[in-house]
N, C-alpha and C positions, 0 to 999 in steps of 0.2 A: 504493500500500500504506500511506499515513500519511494522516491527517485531522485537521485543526491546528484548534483550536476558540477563536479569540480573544476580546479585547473583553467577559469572562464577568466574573459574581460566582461564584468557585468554592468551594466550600463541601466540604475535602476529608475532613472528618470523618477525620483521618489521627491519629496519635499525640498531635500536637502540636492536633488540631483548627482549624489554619488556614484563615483565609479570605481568597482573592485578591480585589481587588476591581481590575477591568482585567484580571484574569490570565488565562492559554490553558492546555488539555490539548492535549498532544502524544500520539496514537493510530498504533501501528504494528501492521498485522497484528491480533491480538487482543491488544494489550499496549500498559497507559499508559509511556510512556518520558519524559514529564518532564510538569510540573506547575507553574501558579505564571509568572512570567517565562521562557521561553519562548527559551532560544540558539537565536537563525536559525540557526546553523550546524547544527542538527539537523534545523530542518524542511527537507525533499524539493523541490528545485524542482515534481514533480510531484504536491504534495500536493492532497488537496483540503482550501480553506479555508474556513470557517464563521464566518464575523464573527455572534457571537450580541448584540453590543448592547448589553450589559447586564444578559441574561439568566440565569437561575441554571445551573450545573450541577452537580451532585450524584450520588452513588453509588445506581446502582440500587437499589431497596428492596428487602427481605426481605421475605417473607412466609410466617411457619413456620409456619402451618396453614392448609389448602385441600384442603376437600375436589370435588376435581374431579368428581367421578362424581355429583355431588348437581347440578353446573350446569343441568341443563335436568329439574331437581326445583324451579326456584324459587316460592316462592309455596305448597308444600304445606304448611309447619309452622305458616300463620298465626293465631293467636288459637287455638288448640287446646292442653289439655292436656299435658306431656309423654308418661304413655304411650300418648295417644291419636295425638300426633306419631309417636311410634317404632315402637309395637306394628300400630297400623293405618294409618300414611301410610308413612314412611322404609325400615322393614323389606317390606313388601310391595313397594315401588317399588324399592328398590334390588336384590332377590332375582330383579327381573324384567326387569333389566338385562342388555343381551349385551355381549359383547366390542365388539362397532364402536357399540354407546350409550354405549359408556365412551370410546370413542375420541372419538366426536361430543365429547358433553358434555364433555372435557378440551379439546380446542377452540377451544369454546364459552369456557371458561374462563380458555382462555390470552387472546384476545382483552380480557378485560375486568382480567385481569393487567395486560397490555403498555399497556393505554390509561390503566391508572393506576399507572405507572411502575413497576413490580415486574419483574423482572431473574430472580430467584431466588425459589425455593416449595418447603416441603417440605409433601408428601402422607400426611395418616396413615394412608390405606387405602380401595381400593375391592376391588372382587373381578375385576380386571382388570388388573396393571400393564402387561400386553403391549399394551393399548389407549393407557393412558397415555402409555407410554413413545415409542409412535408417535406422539402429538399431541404432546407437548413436542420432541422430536424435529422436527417439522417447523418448531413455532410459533418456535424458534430460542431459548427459555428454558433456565435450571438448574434443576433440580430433583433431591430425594429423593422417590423413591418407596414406596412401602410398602403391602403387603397389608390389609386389615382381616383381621383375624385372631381368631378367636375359637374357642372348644372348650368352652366351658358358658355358663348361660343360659337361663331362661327364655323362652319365647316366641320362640324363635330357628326362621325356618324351615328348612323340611326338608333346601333344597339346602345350608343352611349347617350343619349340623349336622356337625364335623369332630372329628377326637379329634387333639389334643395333634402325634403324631405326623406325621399328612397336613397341620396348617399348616406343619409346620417345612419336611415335605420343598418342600412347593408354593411357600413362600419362599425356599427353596435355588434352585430351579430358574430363579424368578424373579432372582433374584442371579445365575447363575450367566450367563442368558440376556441380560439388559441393561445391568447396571452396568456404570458406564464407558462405556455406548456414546453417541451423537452428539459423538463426540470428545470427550467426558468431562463435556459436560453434563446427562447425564441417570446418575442412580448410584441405585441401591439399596439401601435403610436395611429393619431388622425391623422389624416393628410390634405391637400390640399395643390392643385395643382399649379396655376396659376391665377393670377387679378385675372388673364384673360377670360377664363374661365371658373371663376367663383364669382358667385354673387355676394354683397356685404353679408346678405340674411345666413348665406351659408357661412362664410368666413367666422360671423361672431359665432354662433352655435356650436361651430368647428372647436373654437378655443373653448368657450365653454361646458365642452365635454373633457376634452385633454384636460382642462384643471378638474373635474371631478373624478376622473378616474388617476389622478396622477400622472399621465405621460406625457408626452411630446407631441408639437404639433410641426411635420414636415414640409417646407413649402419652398418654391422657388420662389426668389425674388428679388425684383430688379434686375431681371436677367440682362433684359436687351433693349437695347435703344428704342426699339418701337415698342416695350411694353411701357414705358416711360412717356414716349408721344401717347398712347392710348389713355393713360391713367390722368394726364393731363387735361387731354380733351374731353375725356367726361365726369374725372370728379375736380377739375381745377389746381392737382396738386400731385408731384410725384409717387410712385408707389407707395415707399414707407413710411412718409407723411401720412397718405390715406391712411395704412394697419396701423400709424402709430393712433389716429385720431377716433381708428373702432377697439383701438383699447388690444392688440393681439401682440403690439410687443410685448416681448415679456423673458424670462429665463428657460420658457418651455419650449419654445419656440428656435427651429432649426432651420436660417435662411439658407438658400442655397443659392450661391453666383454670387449673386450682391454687389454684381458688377458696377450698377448704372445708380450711386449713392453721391450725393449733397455731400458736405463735410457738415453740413447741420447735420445729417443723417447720419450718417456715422456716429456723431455724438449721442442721439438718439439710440443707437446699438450701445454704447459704451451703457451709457443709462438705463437703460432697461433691462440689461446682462442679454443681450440677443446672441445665440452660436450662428455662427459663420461655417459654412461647406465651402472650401475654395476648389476648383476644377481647373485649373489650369489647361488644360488640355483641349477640351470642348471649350471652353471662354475663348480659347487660340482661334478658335476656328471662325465664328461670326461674331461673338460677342462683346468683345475687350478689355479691359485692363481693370479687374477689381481694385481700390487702394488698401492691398492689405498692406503694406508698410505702413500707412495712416494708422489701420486696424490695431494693428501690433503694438505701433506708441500709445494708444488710447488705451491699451488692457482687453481688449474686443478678444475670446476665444473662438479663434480662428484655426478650424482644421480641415484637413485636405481631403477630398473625394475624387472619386473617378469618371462619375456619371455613368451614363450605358455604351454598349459596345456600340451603339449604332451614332451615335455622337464623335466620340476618338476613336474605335476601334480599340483600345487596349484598358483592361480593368485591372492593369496592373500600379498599385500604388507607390511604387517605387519609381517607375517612371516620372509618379505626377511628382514628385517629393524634388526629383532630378528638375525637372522643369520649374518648378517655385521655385526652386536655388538658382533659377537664370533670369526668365523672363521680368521681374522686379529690378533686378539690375541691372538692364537693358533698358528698358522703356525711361528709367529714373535717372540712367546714367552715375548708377551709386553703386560699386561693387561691394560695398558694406552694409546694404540693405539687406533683410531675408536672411540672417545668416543660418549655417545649419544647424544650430542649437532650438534657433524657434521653428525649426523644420521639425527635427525629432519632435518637442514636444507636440506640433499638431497631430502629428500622427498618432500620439500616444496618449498623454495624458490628458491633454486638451480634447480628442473625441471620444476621450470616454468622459468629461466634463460634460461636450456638446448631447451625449447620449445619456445624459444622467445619471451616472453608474460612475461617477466618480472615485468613490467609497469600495469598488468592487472590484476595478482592474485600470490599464494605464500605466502603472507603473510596478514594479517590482518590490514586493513589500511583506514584511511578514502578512497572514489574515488577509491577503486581499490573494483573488481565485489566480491558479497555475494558469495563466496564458502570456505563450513567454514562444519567441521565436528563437532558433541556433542558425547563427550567421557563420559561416564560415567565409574568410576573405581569401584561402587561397586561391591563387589562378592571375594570368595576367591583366584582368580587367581592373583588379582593386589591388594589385600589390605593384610595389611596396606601399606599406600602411606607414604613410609619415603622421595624420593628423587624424586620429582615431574615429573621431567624430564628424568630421567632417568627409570620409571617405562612406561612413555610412550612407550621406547624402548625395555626394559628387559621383562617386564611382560606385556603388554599391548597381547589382543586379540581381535580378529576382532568381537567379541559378545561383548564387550565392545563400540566399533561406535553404539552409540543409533542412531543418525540421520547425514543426509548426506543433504547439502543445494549444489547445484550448479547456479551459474546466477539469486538470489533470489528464486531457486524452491527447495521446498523439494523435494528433492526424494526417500528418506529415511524415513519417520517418526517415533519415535518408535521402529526400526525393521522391522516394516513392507515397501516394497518398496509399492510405490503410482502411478510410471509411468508406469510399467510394470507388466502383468498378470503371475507372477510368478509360479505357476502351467501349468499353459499350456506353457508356456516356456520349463519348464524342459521335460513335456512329448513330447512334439514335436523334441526338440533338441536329445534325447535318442535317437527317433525313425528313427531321418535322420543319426544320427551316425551309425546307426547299418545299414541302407543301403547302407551308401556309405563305409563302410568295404565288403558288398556283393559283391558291385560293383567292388572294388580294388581287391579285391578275398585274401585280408589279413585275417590271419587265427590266432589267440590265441593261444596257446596252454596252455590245461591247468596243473596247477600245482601239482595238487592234484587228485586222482582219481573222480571224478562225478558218482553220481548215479543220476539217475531221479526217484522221486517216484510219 
């Protein structure tokens, strides 16, 4: 029941942010019980031990935005448009999704989670959590889950087309049916899609379910420069001015982008403790430039997400981590912006802040749950390791996570995953992707001439 992990560089991103260098985790059950130097008299004659070497170990990542149900959408959004993205690739393929394509694709998803050390994810919404919540459930991850939710909208198809009332109940049910379940790893948060598409009537109700049940309320916001022209021209005032004014900022509340913000506004996040999802990667693409350097000086908790594969094509968070460590310093023209200390923490302890679980993981700590990744940096991508912490950022690759622990369970080991039948994953997920593009009657076209021989 204990696994004694010696011989590490442990990196506990704790209060004090100490770093062992030689130091062991001590794991009992699903629980870190010491840290750092290591009383024999704690470890189990019958423990298993793990001489790591040298190797890092570190607090599983956060990942506060993922959308799972887009996993084996990869590759639809490329070089196109946004509303030619949304309106003719994203919304027809996702409307023509079943309950076991969301199951698949979440999966699908978890697998490339686990392989690049992410522990915890929160979801802002498919039209499936009962699929979801069965694949994180198996794949041995944390997560928040949440509806996509919407009640107005343009262009919105038929099946989606819901008033106010039937998202609320259909999220009740959803809460009522899985939160809390796989022994409390999988919970459910409200969601909310965007201003485009919430009405005020829905938005307040929204919040005021999430504070009666205690969760989180997921939402995009201030994504894009035209959701800012739309919120202007019909409520007279930028996004978060509007949620600040029906009362939805708040500390439960998890923005996502937050590209398109005032520096009123931002102070407004400061003030009302709002979490931050930054995406770097999808923002790259149409969006633009969050200020999370602004964020950061204000105290704003700011952590990083992937979004869905049909946005960047990669839900690997290591990448986004690599990419925060550039694009701030680029745009700002300051190479001392962004450094990789407040990179670690978004991934760490800051989304598990963002995900309210503060108290529970994040960082390496006696009492708080075993989810701990093993970094090995050999190989010529990350070595030599001159700047410990900074190469976890800079150079760090997601072939580098040797093993992935969540709740005392490998799921990782090695490289090889342990929960999940990784071949028949991928061949199943291909195959419902390439139906429900049949189904959508979404068409490729290709780039290059094709012959078939």
């Amino acid at each position: 029941m204990q696994t004694y992990l010696k011989n590490g560089y442990i990196v506990t991103m704790g209060k004090d942010e100490r770093v062992y260098d030689g130091g062991g985790v001590l794991i009992e059950k699903d629980r870190i019980i010491a840290v750092g130097a290591i009383d024999p008299e704690l470890i189990s004659p019958q423990a298993e031990i793990v001489d790591l070497k040298g190797k890092y170990v570190l607090p599983g990542f956060v990942n506060t935005h993922v959308h799972t149900s887009q996993q084996i959408s990869r590759g639809v959004g490329d070089d196109v448009d946004f509303i030619t993205w949304l309106h003719k690739r994203m919304w027809p393929y996702e409307s023509n999704m079943t309950e076991e394509d969301s199951y698949v694709s979440t999966l699908m998803c978890c697998l490339e989670l686990i392989r690049s050390g992410v522990t915890s994810f929160a979801e802002p919404g498919g039209q499936f959590v009962s699929g979801m919540a069965r694949a994180v459930a198996e794949a041995g991850l944390r997560a928040k889950l949440a509806k996509s939710v919407m009640d107005c909208g343009t262009g919105l198809p038929a099946i989606w087309q819901k008033t106010a009332g039937e998202e609320l109940e259909q999220q009740l049910e959803d809460f009522q049916r899985f939160h809390n379940t796989a022994g409390g790893r999988v919970q459910v948060w409200f969601g909310l899609r965007t201003i485009f598409n919430n009405t005020d009537d829905l938005i307040v109700r929204t919040k005021e379910l999430a504070d009666r049940y205690g969760v989180g309320v997921h939402m995009h916001v201030a994504e894009a420069k035209s959701e800012i022209d739309y919120t202007m021209e019909k409520y007279g005032e930028p996004t978060v001015t509007h949620l600040e004014k029906l009362g939805v900022l708040d500390k439960n509340l998890l923005a996502v982008h937050s590209v398109w913000l005032t520096n009123e506004e931002v102070a407004l996040f400061k003030k009302r403790d709002v979490k931050v999802s930054h995406n770097p990667a999808s923002a790259m693409r149409v969006l633009g430039f969050a200020k999370i350097p602004r964020m950061l000086d204000e105290g704003i908790c700011v952590t990083i997400g992937t979004d869905g594969a049909s946005s960047s094509n990669r839900m690997n968070i290591i990448d986004e981590m690599w990419l925060t460590s550039l694009i701030h310093k680029g745009w700002r023209l300051d190479s001392t912006v962004v450094p990789s200390e407040d990179i670690l923490r978004m991934v760490t302890k800051n989304g598990a802040r963002a995900l309210l679980d503060e108290d529970l993981y994040g960082s390496l700590e006696a009492g708080k749950k075993a989810d701990l990744i093993i970094i090995n940096p050999y190989g010529p991508s990350m070595m030599p390791v001159n700047d410990p912490i900074a190469s976890l950022v800079t150079a760090m690759r997601s072939e580098n996570v040797e093993s992935t622990m969540c709740d005392g369970k490998w799921l990782m080991r090695d490289r090889k995953i342990l929960t999940l039948d990784e071949d028949a994953i991928l061949e199943e997920a291909c195959r419902r992707g390439a139906a429900i593009y049949d189904r959508a009657n979404i068409r490729i076209p290709h780039r290059f001439p094709v012959v078939k021989v």
